[in-house]
VMD Tcl script that builds the backbone (N, CA, C; Angstrom):
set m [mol new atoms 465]
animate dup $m
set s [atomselect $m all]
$s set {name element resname resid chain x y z} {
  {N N UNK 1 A 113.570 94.369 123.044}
  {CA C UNK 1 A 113.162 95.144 121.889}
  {C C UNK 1 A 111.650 95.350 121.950}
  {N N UNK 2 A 111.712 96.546 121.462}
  {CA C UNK 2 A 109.681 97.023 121.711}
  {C C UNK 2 A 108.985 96.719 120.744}
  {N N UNK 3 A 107.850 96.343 120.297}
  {CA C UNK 3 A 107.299 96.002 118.931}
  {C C UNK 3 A 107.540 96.697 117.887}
  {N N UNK 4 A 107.633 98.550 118.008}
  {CA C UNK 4 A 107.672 99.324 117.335}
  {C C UNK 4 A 108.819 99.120 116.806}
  {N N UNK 5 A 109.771 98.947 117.790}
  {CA C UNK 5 A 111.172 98.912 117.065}
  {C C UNK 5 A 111.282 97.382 116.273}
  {N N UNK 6 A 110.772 96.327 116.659}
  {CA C UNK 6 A 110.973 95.116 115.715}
  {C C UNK 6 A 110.254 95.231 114.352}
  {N N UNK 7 A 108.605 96.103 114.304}
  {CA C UNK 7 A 108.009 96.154 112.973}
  {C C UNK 7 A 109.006 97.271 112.418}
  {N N UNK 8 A 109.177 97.954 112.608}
  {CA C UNK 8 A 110.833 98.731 111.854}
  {C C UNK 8 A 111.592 98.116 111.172}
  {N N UNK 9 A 111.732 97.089 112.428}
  {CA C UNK 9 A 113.598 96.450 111.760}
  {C C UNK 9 A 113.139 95.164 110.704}
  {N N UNK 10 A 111.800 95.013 110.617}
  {CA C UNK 10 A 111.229 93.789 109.590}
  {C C UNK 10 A 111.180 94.517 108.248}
  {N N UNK 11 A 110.571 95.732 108.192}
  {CA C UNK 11 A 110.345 96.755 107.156}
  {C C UNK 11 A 111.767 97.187 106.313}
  {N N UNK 12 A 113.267 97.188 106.841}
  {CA C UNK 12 A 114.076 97.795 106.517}
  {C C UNK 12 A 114.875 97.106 105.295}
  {N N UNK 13 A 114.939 97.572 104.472}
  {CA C UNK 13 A 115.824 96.938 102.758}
  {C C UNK 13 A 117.048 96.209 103.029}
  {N N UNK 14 A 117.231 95.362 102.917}
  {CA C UNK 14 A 118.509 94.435 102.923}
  {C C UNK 14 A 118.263 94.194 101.685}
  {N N UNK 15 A 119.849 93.661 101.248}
  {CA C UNK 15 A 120.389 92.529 100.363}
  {C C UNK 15 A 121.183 91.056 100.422}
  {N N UNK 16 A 120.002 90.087 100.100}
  {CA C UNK 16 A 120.413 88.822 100.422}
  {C C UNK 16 A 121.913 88.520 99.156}
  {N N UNK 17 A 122.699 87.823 99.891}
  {CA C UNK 17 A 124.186 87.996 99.095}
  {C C UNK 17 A 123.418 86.507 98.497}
  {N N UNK 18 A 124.109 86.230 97.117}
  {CA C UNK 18 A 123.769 85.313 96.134}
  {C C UNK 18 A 124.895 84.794 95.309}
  {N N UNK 19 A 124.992 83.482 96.093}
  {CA C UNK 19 A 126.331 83.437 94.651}
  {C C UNK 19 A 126.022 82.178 94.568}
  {N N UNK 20 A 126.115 82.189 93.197}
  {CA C UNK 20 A 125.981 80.898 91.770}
  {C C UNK 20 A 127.491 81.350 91.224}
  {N N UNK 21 A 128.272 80.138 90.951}
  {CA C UNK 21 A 129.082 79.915 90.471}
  {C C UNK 21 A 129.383 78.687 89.912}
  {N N UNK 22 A 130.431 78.011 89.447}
  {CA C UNK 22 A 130.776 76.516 89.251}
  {C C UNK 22 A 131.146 76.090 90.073}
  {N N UNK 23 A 132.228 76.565 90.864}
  {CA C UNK 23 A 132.367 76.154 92.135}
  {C C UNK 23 A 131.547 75.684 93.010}
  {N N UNK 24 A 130.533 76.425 93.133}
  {CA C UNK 24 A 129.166 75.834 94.150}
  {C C UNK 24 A 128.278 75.016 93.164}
  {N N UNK 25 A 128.109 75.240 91.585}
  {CA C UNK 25 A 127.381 73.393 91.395}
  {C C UNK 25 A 128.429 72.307 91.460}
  {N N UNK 26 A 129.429 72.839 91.752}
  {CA C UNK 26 A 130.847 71.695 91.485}
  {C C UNK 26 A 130.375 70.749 92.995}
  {N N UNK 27 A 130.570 71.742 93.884}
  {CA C UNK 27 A 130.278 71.140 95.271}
  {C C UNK 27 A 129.075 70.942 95.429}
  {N N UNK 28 A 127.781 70.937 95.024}
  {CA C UNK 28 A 126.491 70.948 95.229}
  {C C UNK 28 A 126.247 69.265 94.352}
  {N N UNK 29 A 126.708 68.970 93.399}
  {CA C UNK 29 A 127.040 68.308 92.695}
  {C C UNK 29 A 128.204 66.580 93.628}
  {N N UNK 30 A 128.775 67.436 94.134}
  {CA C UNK 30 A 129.758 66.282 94.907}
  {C C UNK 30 A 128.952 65.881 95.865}
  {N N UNK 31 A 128.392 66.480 96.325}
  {CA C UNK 31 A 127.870 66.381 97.615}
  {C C UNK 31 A 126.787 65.579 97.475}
  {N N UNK 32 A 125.860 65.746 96.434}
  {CA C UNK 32 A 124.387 65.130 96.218}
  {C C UNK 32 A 124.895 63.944 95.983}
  {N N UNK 33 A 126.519 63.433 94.907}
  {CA C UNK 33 A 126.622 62.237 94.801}
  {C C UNK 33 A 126.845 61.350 95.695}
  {N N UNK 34 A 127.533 61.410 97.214}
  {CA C UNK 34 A 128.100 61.127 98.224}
  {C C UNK 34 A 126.549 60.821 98.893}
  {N N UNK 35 A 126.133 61.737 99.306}
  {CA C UNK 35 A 124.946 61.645 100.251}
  {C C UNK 35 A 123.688 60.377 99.208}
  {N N UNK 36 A 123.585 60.601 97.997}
  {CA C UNK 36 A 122.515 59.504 97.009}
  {C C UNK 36 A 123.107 58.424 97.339}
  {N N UNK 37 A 124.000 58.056 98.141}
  {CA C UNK 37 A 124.581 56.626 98.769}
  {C C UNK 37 A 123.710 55.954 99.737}
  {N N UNK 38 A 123.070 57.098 99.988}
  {CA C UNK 38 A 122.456 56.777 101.390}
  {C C UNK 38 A 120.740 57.168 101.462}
  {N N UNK 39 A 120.512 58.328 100.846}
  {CA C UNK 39 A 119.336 58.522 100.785}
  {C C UNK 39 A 118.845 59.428 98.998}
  {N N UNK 40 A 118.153 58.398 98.975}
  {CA C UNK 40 A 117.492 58.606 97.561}
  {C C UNK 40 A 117.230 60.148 97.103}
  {N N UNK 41 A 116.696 60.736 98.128}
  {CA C UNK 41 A 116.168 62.191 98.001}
  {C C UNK 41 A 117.429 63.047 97.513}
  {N N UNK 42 A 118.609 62.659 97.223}
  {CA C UNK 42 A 119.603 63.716 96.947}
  {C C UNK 42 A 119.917 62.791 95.423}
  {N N UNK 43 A 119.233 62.142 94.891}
  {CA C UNK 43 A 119.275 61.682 93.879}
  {C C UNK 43 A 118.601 62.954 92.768}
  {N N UNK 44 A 119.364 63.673 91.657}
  {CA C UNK 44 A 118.813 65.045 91.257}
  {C C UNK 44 A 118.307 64.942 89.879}
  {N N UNK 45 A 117.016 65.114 89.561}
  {CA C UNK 45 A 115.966 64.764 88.490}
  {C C UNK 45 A 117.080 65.458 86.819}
  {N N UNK 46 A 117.605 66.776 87.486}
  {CA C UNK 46 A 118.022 68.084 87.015}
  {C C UNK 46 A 119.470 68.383 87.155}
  {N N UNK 47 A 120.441 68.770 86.311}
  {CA C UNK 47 A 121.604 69.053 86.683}
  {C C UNK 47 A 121.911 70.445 87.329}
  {N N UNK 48 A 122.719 70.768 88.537}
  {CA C UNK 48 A 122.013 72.099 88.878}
  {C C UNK 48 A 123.160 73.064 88.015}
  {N N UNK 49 A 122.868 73.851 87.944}
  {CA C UNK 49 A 123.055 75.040 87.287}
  {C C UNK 49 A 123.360 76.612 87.632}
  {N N UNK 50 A 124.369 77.109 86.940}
  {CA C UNK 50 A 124.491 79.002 87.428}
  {C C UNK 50 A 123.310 79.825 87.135}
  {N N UNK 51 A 122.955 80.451 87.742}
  {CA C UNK 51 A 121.913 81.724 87.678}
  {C C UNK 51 A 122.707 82.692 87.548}
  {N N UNK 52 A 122.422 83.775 86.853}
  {CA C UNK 52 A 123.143 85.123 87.152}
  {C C UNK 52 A 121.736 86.303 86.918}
  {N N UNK 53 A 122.039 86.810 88.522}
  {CA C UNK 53 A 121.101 87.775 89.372}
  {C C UNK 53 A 121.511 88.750 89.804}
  {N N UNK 54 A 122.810 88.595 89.791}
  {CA C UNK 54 A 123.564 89.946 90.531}
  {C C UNK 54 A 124.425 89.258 91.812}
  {N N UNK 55 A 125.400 89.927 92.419}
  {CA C UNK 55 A 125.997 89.269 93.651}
  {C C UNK 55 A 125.106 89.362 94.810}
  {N N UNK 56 A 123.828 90.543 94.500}
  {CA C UNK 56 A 123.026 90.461 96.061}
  {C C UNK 56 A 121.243 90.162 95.255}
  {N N UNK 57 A 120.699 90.475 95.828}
  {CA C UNK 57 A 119.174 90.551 95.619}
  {C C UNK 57 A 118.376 91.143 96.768}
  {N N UNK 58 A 117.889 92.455 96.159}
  {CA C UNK 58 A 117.422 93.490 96.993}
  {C C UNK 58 A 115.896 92.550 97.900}
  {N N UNK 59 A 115.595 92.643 98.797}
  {CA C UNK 59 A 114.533 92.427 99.703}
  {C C UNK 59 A 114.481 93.030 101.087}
  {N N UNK 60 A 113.708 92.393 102.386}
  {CA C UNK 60 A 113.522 92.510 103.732}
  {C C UNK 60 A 113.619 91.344 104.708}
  {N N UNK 61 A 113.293 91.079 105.745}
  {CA C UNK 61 A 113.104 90.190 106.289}
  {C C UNK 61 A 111.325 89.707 106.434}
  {N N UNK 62 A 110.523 91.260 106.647}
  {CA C UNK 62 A 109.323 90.814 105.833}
  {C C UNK 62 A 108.612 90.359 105.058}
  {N N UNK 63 A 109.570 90.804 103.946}
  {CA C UNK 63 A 109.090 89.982 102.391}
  {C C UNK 63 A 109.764 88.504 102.190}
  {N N UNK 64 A 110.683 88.392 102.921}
  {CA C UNK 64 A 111.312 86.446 103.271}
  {C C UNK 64 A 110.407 85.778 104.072}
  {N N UNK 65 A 109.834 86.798 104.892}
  {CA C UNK 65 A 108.560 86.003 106.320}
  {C C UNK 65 A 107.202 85.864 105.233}
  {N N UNK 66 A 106.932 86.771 104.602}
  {CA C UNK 66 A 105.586 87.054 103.844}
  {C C UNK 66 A 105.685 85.528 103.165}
  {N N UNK 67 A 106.569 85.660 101.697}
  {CA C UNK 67 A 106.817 84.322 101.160}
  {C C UNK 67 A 106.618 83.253 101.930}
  {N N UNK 68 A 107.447 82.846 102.922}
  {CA C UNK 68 A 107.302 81.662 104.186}
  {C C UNK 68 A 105.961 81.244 104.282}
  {N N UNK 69 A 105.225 82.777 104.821}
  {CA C UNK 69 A 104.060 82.326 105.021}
  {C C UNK 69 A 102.912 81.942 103.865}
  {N N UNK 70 A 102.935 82.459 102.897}
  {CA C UNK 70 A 102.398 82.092 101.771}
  {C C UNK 70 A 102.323 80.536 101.399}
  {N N UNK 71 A 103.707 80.206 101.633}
  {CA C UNK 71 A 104.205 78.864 101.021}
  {C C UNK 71 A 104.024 77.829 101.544}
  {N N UNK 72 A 103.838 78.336 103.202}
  {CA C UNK 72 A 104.084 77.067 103.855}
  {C C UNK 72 A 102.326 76.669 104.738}
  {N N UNK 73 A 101.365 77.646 103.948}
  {CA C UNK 73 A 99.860 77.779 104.479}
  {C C UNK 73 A 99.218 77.022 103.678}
  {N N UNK 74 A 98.583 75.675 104.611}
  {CA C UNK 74 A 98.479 74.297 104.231}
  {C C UNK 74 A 96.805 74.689 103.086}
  {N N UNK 75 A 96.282 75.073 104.202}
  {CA C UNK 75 A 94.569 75.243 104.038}
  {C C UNK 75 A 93.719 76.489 103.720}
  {N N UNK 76 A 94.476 76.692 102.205}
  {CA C UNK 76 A 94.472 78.670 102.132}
  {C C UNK 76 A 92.354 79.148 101.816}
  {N N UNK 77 A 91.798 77.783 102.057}
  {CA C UNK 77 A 89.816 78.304 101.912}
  {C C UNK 77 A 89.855 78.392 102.965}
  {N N UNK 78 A 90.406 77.964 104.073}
  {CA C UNK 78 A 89.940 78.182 105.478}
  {C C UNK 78 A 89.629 79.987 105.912}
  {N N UNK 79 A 88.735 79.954 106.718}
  {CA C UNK 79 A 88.765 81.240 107.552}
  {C C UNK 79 A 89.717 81.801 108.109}
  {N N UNK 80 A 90.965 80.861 108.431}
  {CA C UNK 80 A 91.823 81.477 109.420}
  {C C UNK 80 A 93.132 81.674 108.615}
  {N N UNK 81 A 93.046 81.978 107.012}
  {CA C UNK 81 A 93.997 81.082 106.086}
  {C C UNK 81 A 95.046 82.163 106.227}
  {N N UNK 82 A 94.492 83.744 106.742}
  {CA C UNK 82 A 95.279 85.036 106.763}
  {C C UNK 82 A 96.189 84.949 107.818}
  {N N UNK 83 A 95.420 84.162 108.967}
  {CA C UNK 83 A 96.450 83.878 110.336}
  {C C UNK 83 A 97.128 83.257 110.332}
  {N N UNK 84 A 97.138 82.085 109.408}
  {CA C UNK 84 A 97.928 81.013 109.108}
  {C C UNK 84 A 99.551 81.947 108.036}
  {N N UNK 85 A 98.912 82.453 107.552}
  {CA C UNK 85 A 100.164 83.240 106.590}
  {C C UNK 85 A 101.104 83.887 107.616}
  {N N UNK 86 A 99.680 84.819 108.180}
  {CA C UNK 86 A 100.930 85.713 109.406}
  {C C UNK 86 A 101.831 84.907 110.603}
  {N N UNK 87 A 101.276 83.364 110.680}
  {CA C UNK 87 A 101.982 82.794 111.691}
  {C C UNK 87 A 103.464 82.789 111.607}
  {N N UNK 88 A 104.140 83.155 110.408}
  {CA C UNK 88 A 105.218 82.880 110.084}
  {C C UNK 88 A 106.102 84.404 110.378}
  {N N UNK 89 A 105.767 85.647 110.018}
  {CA C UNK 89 A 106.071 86.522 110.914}
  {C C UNK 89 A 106.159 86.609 112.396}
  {N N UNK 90 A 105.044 85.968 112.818}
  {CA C UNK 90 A 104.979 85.759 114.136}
  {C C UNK 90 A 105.991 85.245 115.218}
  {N N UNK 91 A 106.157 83.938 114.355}
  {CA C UNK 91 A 106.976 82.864 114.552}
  {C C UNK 91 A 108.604 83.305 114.810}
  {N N UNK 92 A 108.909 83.921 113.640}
  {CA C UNK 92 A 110.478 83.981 113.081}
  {C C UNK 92 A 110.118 85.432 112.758}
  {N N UNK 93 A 109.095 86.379 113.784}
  {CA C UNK 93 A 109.910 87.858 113.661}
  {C C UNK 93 A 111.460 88.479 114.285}
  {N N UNK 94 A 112.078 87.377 115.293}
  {CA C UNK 94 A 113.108 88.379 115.628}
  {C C UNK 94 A 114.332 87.422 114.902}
  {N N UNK 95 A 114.061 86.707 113.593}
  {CA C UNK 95 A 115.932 86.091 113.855}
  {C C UNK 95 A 116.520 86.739 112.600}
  {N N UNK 96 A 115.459 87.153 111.641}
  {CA C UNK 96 A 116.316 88.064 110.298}
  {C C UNK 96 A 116.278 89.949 110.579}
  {N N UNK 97 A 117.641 90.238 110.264}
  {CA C UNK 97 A 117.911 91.677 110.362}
  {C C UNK 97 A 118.784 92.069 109.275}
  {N N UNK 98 A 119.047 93.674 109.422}
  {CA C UNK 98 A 119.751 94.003 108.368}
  {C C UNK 98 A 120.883 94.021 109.484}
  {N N UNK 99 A 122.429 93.587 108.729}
  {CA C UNK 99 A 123.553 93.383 109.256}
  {C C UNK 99 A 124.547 94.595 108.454}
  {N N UNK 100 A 125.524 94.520 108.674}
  {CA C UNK 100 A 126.606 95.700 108.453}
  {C C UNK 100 A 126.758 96.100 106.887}
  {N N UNK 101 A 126.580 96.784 106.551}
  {CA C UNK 101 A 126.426 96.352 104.599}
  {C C UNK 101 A 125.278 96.769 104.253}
  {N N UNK 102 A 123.950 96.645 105.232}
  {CA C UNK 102 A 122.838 95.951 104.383}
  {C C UNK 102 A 122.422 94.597 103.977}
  {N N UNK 103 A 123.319 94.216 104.565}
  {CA C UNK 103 A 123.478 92.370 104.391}
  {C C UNK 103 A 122.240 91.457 104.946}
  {N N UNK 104 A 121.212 91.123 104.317}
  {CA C UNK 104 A 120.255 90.438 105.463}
  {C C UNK 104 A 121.169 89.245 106.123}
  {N N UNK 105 A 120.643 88.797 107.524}
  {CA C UNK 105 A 121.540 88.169 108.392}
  {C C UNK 105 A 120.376 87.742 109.303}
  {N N UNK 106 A 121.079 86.423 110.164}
  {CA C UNK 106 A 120.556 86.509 111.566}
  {C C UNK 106 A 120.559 86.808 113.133}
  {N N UNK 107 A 119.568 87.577 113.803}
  {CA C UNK 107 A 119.910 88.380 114.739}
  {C C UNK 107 A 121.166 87.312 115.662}
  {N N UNK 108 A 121.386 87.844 116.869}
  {CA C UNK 108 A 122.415 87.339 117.358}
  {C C UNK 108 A 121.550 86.165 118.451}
  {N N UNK 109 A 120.030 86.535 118.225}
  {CA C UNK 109 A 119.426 85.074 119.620}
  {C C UNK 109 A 118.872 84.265 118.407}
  {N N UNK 110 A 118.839 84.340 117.534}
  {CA C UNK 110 A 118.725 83.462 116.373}
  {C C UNK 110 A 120.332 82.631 115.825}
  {N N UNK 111 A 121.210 83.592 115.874}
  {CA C UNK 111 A 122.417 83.024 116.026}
  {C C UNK 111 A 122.359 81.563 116.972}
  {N N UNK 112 A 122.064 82.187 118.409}
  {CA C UNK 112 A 122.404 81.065 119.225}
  {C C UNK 112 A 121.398 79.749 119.737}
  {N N UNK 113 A 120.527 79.618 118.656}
  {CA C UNK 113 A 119.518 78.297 119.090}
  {C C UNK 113 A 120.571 77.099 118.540}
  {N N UNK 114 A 120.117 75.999 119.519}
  {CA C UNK 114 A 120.487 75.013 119.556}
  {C C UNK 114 A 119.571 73.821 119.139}
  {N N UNK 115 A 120.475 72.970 118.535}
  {CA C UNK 115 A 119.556 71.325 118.597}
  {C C UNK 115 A 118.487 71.507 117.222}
  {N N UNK 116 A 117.263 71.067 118.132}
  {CA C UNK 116 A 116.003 70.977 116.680}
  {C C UNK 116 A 115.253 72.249 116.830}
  {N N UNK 117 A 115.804 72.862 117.119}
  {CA C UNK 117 A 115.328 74.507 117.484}
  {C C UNK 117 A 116.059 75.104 115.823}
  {N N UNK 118 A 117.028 74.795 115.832}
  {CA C UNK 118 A 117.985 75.736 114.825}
  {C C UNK 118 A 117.780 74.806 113.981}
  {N N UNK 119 A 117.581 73.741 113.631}
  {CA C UNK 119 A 117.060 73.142 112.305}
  {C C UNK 119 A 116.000 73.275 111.673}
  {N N UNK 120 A 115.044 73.471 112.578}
  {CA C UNK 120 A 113.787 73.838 112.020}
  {C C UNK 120 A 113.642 75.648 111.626}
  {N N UNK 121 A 113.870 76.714 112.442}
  {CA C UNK 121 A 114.556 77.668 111.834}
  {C C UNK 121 A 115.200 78.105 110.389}
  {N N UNK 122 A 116.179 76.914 110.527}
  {CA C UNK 122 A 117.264 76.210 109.457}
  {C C UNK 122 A 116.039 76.269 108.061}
  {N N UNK 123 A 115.389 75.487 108.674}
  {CA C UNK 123 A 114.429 74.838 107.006}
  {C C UNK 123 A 113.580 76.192 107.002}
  {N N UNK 124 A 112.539 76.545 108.119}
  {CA C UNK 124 A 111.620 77.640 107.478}
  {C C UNK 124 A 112.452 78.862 106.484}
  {N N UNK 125 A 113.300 78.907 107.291}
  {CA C UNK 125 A 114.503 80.496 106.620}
  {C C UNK 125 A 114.583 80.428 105.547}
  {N N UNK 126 A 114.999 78.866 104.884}
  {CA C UNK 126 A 115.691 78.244 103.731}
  {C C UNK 126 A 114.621 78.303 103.019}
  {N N UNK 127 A 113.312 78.295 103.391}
  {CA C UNK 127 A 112.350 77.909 102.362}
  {C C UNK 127 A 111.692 79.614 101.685}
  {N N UNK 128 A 111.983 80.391 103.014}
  {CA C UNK 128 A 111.742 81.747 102.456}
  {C C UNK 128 A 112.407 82.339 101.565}
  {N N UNK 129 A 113.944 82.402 101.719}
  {CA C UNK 129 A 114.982 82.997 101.308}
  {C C UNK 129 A 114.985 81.973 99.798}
  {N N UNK 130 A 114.968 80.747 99.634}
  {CA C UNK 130 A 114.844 79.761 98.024}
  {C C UNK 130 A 114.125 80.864 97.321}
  {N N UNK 131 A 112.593 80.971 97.984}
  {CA C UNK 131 A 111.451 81.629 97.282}
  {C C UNK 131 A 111.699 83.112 96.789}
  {N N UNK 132 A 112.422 83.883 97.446}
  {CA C UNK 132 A 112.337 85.131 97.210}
  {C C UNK 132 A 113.771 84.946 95.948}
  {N N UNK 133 A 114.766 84.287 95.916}
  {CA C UNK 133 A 115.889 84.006 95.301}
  {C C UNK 133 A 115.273 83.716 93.881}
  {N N UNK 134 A 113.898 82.151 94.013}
  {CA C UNK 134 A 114.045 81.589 92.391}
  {C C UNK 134 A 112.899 82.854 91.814}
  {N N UNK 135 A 112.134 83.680 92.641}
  {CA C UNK 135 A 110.946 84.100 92.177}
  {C C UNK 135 A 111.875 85.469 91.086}
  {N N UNK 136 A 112.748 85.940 92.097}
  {CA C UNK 136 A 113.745 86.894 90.858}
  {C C UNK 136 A 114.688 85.748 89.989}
  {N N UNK 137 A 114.825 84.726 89.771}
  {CA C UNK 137 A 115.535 84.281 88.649}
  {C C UNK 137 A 114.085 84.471 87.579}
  {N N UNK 138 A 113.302 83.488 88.192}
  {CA C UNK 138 A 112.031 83.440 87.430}
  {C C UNK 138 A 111.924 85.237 86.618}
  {N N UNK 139 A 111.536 85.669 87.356}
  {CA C UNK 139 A 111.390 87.286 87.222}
  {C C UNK 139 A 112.266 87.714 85.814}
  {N N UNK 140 A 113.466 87.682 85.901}
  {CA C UNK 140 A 114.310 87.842 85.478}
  {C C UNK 140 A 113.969 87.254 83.792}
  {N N UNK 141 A 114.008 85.853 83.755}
  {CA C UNK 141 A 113.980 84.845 82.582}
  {C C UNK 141 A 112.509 84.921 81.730}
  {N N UNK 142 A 111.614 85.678 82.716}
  {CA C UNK 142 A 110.292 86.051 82.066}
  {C C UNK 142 A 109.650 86.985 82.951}
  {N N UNK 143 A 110.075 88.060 82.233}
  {CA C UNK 143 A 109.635 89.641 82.886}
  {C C UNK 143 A 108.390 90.123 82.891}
  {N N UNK 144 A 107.391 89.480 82.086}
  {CA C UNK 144 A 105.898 89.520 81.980}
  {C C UNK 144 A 105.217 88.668 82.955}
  {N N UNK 145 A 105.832 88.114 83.506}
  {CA C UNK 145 A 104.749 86.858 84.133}
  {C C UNK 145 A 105.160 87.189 85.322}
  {N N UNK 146 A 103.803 86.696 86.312}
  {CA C UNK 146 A 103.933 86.844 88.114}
  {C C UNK 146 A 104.088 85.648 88.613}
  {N N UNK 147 A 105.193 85.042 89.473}
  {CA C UNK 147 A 105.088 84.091 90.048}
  {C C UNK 147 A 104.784 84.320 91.702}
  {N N UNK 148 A 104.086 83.552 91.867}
  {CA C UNK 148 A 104.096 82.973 93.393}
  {C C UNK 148 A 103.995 81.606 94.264}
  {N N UNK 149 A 104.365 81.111 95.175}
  {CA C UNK 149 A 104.249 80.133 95.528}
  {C C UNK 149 A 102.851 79.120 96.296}
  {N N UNK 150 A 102.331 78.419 96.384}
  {CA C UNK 150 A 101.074 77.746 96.256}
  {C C UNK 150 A 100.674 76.805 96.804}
  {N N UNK 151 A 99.993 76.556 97.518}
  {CA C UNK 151 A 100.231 75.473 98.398}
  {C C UNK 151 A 98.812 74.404 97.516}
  {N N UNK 152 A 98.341 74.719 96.745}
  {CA C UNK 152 A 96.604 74.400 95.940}
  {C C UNK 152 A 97.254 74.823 94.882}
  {N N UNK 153 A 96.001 73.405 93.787}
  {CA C UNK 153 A 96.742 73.004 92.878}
  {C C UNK 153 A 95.329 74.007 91.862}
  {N N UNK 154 A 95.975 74.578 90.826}
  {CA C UNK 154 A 95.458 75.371 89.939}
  {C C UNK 154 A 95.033 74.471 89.236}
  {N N UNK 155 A 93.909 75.158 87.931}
  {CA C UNK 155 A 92.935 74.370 87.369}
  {C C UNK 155 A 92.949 75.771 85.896}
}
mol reanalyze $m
mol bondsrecalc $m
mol representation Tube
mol addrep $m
């Protein structure tokens, strides 16, 4: 794939599919209790809960990379704090695409990583796709206000 054609296919409108139901805090819920056997961290402050957003939520794979990078940019006074954002495009420009539908998805060599390759993948993706998900609940529950994610603590 040529650059031209990958900054294209980053730019193009997908819809991330979204489903909140009972069913999934039912199981989200079973699951945290089973696993808090073992490790504290699935012990839940909060009971989780349905959102209702719609069955999809309009975005890109750009604006999931953008977030990423926002979120996950340790040292945002630094000089390099813009490169640090874009590292995350950089990084994980070829594994999100638009799929049959409009469906955001992952490409098919993102499909096939293995081991601690696809876990770590696993987490950056997860942390983009959370962000762009709670920032429209947020959105949604208070239509006046801008959220974004932060790595520095406001004053």
């Amino acid at each position: 794939m040529d650059i031209e054609s990958l900054v294209r296919s980053l730019s193009q409108p997908s819809r991330l599919v979204d489903e909140s139901s009972s069913h999934v805090v039912d199981a989200v819920e079973k699951y945290g209790k089973t696993a808090a056997a073992k490790n504290d961290a699935y012990r839940y402050g909060k009971a989780p809960v349905t959102v209702t957003i719609g069955p999809t939520v309009g975005t890109s794979p750009a604006h999931v990379l953008h977030e990423l990078g926002v979120a996950t940019t340790l040292l945002t006074a630094s000089p390099l704090a813009q490169v640090a954002r874009h590292w995350a495009h950089v990084r994980y420009c070829a594994t999100l695409t638009q799929q049959r539908g409009g469906v955001l998805g992952l490409t098919p060599s993102a499909q096939s990583l293995v081991c601690h390759h696809k876990v770590t993948q696993s987490e950056q993706l997860g942390i983009g796709l959370a962000l762009v998900v709670a920032k429209r609940v947020l959105q949604r529950q208070h239509p006046r206000w801008t959220f974004f994610a932060s790595t520095r603590r406001r004053r």
